[in-house]
C-alpha positions as CSV (number, residue, x, y, z in Angstrom):
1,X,25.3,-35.0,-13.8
2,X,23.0,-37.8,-15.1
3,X,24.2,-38.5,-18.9
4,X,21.3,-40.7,-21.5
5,X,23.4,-42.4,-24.2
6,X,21.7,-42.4,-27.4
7,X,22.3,-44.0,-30.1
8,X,22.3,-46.9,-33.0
9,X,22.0,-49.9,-31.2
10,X,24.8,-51.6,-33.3
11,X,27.3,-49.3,-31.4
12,X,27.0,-51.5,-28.3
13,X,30.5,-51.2,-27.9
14,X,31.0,-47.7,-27.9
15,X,27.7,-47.5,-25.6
16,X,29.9,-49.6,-23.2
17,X,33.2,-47.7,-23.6
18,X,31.3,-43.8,-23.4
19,X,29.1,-45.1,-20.4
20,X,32.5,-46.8,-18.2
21,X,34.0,-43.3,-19.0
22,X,31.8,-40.9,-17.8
23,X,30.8,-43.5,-14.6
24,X,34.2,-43.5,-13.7
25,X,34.0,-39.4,-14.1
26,X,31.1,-39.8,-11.3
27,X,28.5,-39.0,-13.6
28,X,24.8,-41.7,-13.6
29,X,24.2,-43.1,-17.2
30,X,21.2,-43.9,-18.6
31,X,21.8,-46.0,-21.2
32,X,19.9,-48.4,-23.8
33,X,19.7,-52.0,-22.2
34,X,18.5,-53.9,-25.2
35,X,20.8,-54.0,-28.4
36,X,18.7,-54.7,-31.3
37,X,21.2,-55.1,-33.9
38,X,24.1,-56.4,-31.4
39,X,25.4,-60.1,-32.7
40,X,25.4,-61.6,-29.0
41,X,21.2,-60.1,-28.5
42,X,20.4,-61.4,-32.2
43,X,18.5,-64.5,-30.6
44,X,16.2,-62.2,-28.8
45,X,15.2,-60.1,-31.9
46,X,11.8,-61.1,-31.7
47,X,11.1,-60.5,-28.3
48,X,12.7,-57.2,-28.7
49,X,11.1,-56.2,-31.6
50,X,7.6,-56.9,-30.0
51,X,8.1,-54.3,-26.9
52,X,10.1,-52.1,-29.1
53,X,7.2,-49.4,-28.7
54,X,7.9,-49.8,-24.8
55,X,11.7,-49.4,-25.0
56,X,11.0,-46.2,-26.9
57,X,8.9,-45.0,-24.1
58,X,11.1,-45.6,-21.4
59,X,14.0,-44.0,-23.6
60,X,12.3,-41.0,-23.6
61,X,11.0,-41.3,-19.8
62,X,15.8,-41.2,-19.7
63,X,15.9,-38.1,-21.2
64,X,13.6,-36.6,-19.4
65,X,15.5,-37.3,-16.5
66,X,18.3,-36.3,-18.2
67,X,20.4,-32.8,-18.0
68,X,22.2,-34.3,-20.6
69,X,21.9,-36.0,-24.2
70,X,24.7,-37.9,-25.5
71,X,24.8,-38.8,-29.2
72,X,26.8,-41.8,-30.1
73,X,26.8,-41.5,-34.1
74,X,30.1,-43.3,-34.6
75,X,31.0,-42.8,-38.5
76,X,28.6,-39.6,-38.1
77,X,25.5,-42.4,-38.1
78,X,22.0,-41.1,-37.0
79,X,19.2,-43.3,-37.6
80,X,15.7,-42.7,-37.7
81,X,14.8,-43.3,-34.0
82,X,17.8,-41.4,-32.7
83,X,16.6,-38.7,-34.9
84,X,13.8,-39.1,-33.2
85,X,15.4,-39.2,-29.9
86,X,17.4,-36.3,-30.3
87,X,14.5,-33.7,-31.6
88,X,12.5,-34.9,-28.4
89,X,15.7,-34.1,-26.2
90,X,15.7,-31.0,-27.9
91,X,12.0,-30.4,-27.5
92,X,12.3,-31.0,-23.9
93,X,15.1,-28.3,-23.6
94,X,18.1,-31.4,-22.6
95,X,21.4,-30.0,-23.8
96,X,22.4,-32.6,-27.1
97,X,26.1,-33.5,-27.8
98,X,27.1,-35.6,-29.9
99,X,30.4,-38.3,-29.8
100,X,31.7,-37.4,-33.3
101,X,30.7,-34.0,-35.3
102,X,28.2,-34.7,-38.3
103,X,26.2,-33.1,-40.5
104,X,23.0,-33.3,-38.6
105,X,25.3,-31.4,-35.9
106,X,25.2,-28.3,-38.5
107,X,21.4,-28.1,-39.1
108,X,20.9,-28.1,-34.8
């Protein structure tokens, strides 16, 4: 099954620890590559920031590929652009599940 991990970037770790899981499970994981608000990516905010319209795009270019959508919202966090990442998943008919239940969970 290939698996995109989406997410607050600030979850790095839990990125890291979902995506060895499901690898080791045999499963391909598309996953964020950038970290914007990881401490050890901090130097290259800038540069991030500045093609952050063309990470977007290639997020969504991971779901599409996707059969699956996997929400990390660790403390029940969604920010704005997995909001936005999870009503395109849904838009595109990807199954959407997320790591922890939340109340976004309830209104989808």
């Amino acid at each position: 099954m290939i698996i995109t991990l989406c997410g607050s970037t600030r979850f790095k770790s839990e990125f890291e620890r979902i995506a060895k899981i499901l690898s080791i499970k045999g499963h391909i994981i598309l996953t964020c590559n950038c970290f914007f608000h990881s401490e050890t990516e901090k130097k290259y905010i800038k540069r991030i920031m500045k093609n952050k319209p063309l990470l977007d795009k290639a997020h969504k270019k991971k779901i599409d590929m996707s059969d699956v959508v996997i929400v990390i919202n660790k403390n029940n966090y969604i920010g704005h652009s997995t909001r936005q990442e999870i009503f395109y998943a849904l838009s595109k008919d990807k199954k959407v599940l997320f790591l922890e239940k939340s109340d976004f969970c309830e209104i989808i």
